[in-house]
DRENFIKOL-81482 format. One record per residue (C-alpha): residue in three letters; x, y, z. Coordinates in steps of 0.2 Angstrom, whole numbers, plus 2048, in hexadecimal, padded with zeros to 3 digits. Layout:
BEGIN
('Ala',(X,Y,Z))
...
END
This chain:
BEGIN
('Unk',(72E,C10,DF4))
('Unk',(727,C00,DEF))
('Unk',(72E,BF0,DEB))
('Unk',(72B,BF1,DD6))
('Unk',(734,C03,DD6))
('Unk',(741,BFE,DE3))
('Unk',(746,BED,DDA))
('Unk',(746,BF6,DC9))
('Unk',(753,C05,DD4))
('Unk',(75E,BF4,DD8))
('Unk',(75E,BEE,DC8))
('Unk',(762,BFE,DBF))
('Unk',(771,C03,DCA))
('Unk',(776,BF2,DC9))
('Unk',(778,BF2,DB6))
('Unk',(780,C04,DB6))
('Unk',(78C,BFD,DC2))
('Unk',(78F,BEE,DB7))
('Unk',(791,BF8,DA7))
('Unk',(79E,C05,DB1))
('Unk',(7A8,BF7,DB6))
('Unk',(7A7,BF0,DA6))
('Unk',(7AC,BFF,D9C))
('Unk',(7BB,C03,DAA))
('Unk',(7C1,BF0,DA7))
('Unk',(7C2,BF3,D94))
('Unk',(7C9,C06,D94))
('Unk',(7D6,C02,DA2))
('Unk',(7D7,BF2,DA6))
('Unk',(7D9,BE9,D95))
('Unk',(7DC,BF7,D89))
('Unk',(7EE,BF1,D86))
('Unk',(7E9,BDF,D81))
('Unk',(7DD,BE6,D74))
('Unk',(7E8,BF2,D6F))
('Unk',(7F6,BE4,D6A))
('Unk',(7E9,BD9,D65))
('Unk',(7EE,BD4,D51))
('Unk',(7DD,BD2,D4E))
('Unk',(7DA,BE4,D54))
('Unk',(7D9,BEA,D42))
('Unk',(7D1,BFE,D4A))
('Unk',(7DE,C00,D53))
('Unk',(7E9,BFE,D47))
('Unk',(7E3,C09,D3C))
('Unk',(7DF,C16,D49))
('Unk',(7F3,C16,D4F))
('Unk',(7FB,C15,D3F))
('Unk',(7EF,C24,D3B))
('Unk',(7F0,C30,D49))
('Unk',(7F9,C41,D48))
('Unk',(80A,C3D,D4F))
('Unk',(812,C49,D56))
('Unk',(822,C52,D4C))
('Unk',(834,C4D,D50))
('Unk',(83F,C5E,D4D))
('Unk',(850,C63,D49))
('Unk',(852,C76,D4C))
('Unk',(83F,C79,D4E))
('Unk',(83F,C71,D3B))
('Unk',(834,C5F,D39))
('Unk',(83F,C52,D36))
('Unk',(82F,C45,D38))
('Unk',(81E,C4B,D38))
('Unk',(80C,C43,D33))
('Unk',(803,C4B,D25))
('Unk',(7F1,C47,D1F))
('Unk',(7F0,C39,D16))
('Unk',(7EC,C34,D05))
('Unk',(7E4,C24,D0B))
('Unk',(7D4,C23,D10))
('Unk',(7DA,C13,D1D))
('Unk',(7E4,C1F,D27))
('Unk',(7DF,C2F,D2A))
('Unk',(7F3,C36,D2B))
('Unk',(802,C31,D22))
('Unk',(814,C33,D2B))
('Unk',(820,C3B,D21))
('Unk',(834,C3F,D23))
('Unk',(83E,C4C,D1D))
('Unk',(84E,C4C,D17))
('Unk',(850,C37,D1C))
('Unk',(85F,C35,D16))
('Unk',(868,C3F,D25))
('Unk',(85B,C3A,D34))
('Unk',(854,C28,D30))
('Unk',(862,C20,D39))
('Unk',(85B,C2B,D4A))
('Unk',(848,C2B,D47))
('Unk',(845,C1D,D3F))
('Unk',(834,C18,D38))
('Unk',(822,C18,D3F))
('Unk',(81A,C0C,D31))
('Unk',(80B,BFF,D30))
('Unk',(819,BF2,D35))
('Unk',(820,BF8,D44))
('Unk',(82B,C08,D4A))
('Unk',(83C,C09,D4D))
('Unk',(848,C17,D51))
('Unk',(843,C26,D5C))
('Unk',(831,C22,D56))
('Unk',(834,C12,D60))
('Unk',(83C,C19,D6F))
('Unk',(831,C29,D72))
('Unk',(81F,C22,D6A))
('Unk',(817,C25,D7A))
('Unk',(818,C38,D79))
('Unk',(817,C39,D66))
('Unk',(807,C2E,D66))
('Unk',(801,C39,D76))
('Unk',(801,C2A,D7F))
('Unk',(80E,C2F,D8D))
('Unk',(806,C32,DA0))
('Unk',(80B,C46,D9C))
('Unk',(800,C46,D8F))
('Unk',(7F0,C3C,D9A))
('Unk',(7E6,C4F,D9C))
('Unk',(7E8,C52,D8A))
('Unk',(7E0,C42,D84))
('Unk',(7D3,C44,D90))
('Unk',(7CF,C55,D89))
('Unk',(7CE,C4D,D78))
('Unk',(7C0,C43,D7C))
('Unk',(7B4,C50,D82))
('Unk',(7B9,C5C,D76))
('Unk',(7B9,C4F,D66))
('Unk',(7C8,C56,D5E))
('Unk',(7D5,C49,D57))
('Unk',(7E4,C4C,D66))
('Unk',(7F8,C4D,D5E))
('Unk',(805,C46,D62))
('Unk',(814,C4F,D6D))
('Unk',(822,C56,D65))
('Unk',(834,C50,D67))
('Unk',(842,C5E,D65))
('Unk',(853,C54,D62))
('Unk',(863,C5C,D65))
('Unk',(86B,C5A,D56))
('Unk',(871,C6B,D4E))
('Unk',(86B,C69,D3C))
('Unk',(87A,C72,D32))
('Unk',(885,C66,D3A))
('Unk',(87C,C56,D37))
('Unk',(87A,C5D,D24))
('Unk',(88E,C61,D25))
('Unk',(892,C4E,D2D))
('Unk',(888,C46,D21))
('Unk',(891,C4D,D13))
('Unk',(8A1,C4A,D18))
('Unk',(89F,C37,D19))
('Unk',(8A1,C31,D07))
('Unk',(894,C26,CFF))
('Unk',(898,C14,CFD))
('Unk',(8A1,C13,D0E))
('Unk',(89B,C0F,D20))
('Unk',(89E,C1D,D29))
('Unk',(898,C28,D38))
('Unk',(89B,C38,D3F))
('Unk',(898,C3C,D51))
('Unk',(897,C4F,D59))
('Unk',(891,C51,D6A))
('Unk',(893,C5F,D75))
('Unk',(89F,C5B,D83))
('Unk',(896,C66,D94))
('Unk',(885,C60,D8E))
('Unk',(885,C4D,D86))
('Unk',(87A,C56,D7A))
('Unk',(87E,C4C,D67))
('Unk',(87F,C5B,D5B))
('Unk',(881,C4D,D4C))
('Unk',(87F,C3B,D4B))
('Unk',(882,C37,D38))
('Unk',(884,C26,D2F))
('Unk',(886,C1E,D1E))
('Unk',(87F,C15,D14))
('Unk',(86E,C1D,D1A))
('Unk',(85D,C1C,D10))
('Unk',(84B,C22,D11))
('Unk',(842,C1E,D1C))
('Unk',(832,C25,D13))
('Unk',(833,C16,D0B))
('Unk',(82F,C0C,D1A))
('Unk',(821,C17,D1F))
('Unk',(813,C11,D10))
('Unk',(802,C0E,D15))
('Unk',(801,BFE,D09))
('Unk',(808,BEE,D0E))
('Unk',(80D,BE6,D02))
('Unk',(817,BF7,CFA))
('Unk',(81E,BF4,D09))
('Unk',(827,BE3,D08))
('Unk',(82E,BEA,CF8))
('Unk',(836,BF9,CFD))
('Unk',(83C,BEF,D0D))
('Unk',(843,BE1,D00))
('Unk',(84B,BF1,CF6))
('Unk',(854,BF9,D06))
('Unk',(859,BE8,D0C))
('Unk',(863,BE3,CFC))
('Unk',(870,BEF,D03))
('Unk',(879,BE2,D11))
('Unk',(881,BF4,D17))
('Unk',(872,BFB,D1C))
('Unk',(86E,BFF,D2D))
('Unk',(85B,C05,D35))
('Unk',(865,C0C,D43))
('Unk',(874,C1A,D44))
('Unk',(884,C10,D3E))
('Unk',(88A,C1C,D4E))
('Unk',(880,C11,D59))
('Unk',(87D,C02,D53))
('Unk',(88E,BFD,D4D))
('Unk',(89B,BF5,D5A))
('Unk',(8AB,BF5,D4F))
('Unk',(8BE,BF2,D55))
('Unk',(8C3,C02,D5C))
('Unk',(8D5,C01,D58))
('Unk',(8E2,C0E,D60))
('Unk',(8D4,C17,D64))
('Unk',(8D1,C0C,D74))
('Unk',(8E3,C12,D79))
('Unk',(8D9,C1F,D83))
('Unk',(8D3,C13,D8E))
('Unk',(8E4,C0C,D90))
('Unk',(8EC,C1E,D95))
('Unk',(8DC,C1D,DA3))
('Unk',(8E4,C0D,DAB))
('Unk',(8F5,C11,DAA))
('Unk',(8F4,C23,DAE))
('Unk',(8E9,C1F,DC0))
('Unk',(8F3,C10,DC4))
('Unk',(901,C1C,DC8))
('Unk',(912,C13,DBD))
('Unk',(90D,C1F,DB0))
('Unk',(910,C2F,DAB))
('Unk',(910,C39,D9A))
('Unk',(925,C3D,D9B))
('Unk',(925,C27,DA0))
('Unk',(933,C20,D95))
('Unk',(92B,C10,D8F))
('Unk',(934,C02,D83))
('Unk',(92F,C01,D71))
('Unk',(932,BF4,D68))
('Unk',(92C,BF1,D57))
('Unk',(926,BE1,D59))
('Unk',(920,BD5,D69))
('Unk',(91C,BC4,D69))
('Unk',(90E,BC2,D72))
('Unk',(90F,BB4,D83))
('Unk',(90B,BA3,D80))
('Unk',(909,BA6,D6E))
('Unk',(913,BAB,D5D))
('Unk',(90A,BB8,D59))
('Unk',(914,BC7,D55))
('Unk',(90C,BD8,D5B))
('Unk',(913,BE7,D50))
('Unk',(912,BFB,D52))
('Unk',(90A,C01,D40))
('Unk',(916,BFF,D34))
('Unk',(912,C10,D2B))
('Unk',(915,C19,D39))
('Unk',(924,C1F,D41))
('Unk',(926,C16,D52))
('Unk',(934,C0E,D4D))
('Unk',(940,C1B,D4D))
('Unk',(93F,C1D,D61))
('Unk',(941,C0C,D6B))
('Unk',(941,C13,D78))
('Unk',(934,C22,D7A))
('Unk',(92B,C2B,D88))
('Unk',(916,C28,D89))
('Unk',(913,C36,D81))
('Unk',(91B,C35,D72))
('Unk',(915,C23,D71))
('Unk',(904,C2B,D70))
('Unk',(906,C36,D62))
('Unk',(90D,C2A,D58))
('Unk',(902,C1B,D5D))
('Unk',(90E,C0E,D60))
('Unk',(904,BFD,D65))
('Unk',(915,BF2,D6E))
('Unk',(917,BFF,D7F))
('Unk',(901,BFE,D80))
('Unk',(901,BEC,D80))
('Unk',(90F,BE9,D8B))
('Unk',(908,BF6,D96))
('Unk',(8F8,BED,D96))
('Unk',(8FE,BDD,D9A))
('Unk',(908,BE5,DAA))
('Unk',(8F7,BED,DB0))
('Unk',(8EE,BDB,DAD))
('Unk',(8DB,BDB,DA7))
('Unk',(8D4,BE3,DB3))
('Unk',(8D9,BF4,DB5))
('Unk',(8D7,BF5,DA2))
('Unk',(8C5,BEE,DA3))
('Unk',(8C0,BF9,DB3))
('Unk',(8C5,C08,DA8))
('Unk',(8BC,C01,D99))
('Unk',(8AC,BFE,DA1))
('Unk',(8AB,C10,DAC))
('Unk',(8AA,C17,D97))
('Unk',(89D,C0B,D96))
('Unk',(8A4,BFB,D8D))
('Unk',(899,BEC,D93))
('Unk',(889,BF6,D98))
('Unk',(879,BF4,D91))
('Unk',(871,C01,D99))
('Unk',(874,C10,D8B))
('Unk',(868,C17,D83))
('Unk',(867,C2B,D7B))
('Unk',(857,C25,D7B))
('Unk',(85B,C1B,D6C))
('Unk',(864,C0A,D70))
('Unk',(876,C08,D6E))
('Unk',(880,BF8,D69))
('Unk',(88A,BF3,D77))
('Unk',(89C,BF5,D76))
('Unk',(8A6,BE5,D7C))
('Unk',(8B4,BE3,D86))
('Unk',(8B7,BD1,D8B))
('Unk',(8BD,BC7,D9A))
('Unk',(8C7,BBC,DA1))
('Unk',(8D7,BC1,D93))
('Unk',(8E6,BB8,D91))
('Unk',(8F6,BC4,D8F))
('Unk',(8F7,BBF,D7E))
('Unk',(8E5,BC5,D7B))
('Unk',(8E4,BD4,D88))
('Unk',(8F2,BDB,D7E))
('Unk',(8EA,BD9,D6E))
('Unk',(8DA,BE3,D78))
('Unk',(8E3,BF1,D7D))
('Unk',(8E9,BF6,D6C))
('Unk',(8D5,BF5,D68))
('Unk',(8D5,BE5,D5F))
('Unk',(8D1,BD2,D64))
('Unk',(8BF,BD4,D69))
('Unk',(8BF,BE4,D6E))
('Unk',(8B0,BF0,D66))
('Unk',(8AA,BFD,D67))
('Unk',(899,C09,D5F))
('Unk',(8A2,C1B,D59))
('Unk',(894,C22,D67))
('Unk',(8A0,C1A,D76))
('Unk',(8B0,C21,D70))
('Unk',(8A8,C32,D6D))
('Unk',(8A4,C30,D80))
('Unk',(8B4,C2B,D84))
('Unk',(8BB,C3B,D7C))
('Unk',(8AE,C46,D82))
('Unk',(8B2,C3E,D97))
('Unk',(8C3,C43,D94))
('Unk',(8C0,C55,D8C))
('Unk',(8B5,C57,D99))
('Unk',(8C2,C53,DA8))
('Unk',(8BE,C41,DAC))
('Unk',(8AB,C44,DAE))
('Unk',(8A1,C39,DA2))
('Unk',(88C,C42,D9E))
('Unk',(880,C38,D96))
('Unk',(880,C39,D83))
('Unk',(86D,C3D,D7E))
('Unk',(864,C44,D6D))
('Unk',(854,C4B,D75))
('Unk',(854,C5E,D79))
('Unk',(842,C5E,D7F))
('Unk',(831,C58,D7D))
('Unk',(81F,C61,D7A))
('Unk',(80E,C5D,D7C))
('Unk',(801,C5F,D6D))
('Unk',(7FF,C72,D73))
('Unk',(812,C75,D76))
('Unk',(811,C74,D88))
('Unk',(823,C6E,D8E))
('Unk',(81F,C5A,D93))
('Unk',(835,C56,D95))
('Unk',(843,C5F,D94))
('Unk',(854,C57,D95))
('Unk',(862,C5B,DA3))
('Unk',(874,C59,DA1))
('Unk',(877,C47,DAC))
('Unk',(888,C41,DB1))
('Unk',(889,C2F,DAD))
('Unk',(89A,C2B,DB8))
('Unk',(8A9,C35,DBD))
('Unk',(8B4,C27,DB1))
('Unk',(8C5,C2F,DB7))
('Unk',(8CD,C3F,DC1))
('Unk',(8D1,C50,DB9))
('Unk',(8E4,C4C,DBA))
('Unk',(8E2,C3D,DB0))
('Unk',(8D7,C45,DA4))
('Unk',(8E1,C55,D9F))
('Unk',(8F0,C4A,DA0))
('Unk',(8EA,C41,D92))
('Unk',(8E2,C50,D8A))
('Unk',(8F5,C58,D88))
('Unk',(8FA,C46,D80))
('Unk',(8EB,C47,D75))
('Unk',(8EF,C59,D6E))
('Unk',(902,C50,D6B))
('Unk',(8F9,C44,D5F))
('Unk',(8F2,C53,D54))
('Unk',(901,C5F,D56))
('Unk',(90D,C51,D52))
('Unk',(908,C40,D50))
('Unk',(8FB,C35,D48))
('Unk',(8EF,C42,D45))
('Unk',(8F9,C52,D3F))
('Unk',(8EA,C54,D31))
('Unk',(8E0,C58,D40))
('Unk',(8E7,C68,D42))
('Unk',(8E1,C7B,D41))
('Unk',(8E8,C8B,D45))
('Unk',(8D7,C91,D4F))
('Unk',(8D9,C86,D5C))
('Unk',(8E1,C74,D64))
('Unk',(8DA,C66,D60))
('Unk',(8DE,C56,D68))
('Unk',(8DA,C47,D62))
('Unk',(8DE,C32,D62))
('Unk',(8DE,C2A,D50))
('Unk',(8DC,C17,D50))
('Unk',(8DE,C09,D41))
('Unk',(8D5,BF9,D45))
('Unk',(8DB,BEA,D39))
('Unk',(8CD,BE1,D34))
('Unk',(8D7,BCF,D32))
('Unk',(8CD,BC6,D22))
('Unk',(8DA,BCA,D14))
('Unk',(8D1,BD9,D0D))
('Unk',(8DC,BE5,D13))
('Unk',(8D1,BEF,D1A))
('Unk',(8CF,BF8,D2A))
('Unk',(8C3,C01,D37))
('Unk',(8CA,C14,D36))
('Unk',(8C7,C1F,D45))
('Unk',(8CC,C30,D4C))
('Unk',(8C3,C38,D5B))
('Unk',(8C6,C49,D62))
('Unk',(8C1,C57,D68))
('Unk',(8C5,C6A,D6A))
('Unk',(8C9,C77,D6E))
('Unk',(8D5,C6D,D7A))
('Unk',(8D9,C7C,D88))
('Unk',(8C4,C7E,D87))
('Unk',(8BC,C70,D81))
('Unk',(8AA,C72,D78))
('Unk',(8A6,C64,D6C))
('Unk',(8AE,C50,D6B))
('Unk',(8AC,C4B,D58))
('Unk',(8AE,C38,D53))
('Unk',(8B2,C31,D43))
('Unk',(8B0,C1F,D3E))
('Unk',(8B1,C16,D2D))
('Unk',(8AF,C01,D2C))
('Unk',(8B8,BF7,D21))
('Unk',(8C0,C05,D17))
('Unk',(8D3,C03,D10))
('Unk',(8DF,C0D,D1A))
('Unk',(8E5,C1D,D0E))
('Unk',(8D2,C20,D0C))
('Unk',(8CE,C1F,D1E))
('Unk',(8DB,C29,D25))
('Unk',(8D9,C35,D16))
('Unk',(8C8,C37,D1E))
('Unk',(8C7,C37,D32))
('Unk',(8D2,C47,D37))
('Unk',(8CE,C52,D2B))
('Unk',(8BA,C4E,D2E))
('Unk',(8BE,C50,D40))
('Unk',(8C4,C60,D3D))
('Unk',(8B7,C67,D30))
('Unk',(8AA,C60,D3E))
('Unk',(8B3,C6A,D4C))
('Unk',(8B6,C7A,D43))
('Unk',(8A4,C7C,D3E))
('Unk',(89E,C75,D51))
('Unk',(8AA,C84,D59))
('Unk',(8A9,C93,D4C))
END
């Protein structure tokens, strides 16, 4: 070889070399940066126009992409019936997603590491690649059914999870809105209809379930029963004072049971009893025997304090604070002071204790599928903690059926099966008169299947207590039969 063909061999394995490394650098190296570059106007297009893939409830689309009527993008996203799912899917939009279209973008976009052979097949074979497709494990009926039964013109939610599995079966809010609406290919027809959605200072993006942490009320007496019960000075048959009224230690703040109930009549009564009828003066002072951290402990095995949940979507995190006076840890074990709580932590309260003391992780994704179906995720029952025993639980279980068969929750009841359940009324303190309104449950009690959570903000009392049992049960009734 002479020295003109051999310098000309150097030269051209040099450049091929060059451009290979170049061309790696770009596709692997930097392909993020340029992705999230503003300026990147291609990629813009390119991702807010691919085929997405489908989010389904009951092998039905609940979001899906359809072609696309503008000839910027080559696929528009579309939701069906928003109103009930907007809350969990949120939006894909030339803004930004949110929702499940947040949280699981990697496989709908067919971006996910699962999915690597499949773009990679795309390019030799030229063919636009979908999206995977995300099967929830919401049951549709019943969402349709939860919906309903929350009024319009209230803040409410409606929990149903199934107690074995974690699997949600329901997960409805109001007010809700469409999300389609969020979803335009136009900027500027953008900022109107977010200015239009926004005018309503009760709207939420996300699930009222998940997202709002609210005063739990006597709801949180669960937790109580927890700390007493394992500390060993309590028992269901315990005789426990009741007083109407406490003043609280180093205050003069009077601490009453609910004055429409009927725990003055006893005062004197055993635990159970004081459960069914939700008398606040034995809690507290029960409370304040234990001290903070018992309480606390019990609260934070549920899941108070953590940060950590997600179902994938993120949840608010429900607060239980430290370092308490009497006066206040009091006020905290009857569900109040700084106590809150999202309606999603005490349906997993409910659904530990159905499920003798072990606590799964809550979830909304059945499974997930590549572009050709292929299975790319399926989703396992996962314990999250062992929160209490057995004993405890179906200790408080029999106490829980007392408060539907004869206490707070009597419109609870059906002749099909037992229910148990714990109602709770949180005063909301600014005059209006208002009051969170709760009841959680679940059923049947002797073989429990399905935990239902009921939760309305800032609604006046006849209305809210008019509402909570009898949806819990409506909700039960359809889960079981």
């Amino acid at each position: 070889m002479n020295n003109a063909i051999r310098h000309t061999w150097v030269v051209s394995v040099g450049l091929f070399i060059t451009l290979f490394a170049a061309l790696s650098i770009i596709q692997v190296g930097v392909t993020d940066e340029l992705n999230a570059n503003p300026n990147n106007v291609r990629q813009l297009y390119e991702d807010r126009g691919a085929p997405r893939g489908a989010i389904t409830v009951d092998g039905t689309a609940i979001a899906e992409s359809v072609p696309s009527d503008n000839s910027s993008f080559d696929y528009q996203r579309v939701y069906n019936a928003p109103e009930l799912y907007s809350g969990i899917t949120g939006t894909y939009s030339i803004a930004n997603a949110t929702g499940l279209e947040r949280t699981l973008n990697e496989y709908l976009s067919g971006q996910s590491d699962s999915q690597f052979f499949d773009r990679i097949a795309s390019v030799f074979t030229g063919d636009t690649m979908d999206g995977g497709q995300v099967e929830l494990t919401l049951d549709g009926d019943l969402q349709q059914l939860a919906y309903d039964q929350i009024p319009d013109g209230t803040r409410g939610s409606i929990i149903v999870s199934e107690i074995a599995t974690g699997d949600i079966k329901a997960m409805a809010s109001k007010p809700s809105y469409d999300n389609n609406l969020l979803a335009v290919q136009d900027s500027s027809e953008l900022v109107r209809n977010q200015e239009q959605l926004e005018a309503d200072e009760d709207l939420r993006y996300t699930s009222r379930a998940i997202s709002t942490t609210i005063a739990p009320g006597s709801t949180f007496k669960l937790i109580d029963l927890v700390a007493m019960l394992e500390s060993g000075d309590y028992e269901p048959a315990t005789v426990l004072e009741n007083p109407n009224s406490i003043t609280l230690p180093e205050s003069s703040t009077e601490l009453q049971n609910f004055e429409r109930g009927i725990c003055a009549q006893r005062p004197q009564a055993e635990l159970s009893w004081i459960v069914a009828q939700s008398c606040n003066t034995p809690f507290a002072e029960a409370a304040m025997e234990l001290g903070e951290d018992p309480i606390r402990e019990s609260a934070e095995a549920f899941g108070w304090n953590s940060e950590d949940l997600e179902i994938p979507l993120e949840v608010a995190t429900s607060a239980f604070p430290e370092d308490l006076s009497d006066a206040a840890l009091a006020q905290s074990a009857i569900g109040q002071q700084s106590v809150t709580a999202t309606p999603l932590q005490m349906n997993m309260v409910t659904s530990a204790i159905a499920n003798g003391g072990t606590l799964m992780q809550p979830t909304l994704v059945d499974a997930i599928r590549g572009s050709d179906l292929q299975l790319l995720s399926t989703t396992e029952p996962e314990v999250l903690s062992d929160v209490t025993s057995e004993d405890v639980a179906d200790e408080i279980t029999e106490m829980m059926v007392g408060v539907v068969e004869t206490g707070t929750a009597t419109r609870a009841q059906t002749g099909s099966f037992d229910v148990a359940a714990k109602t709770g009324t949180a005063e909301i303190g600014d005059g209006t008169g208002e009051v969170n309104s709760w009841i959680t449950g679940f059923a049947p009690a002797d073989d429990p299947q399905y935990a239902v959570t009921v939760a309305y903000e800032r609604i006046d009392y006849d209305t809210g207590s008019s509402l909570t049992a009898p949806g819990l049960l409506t909700m039960l009734e359809a889960a079981i039969e």
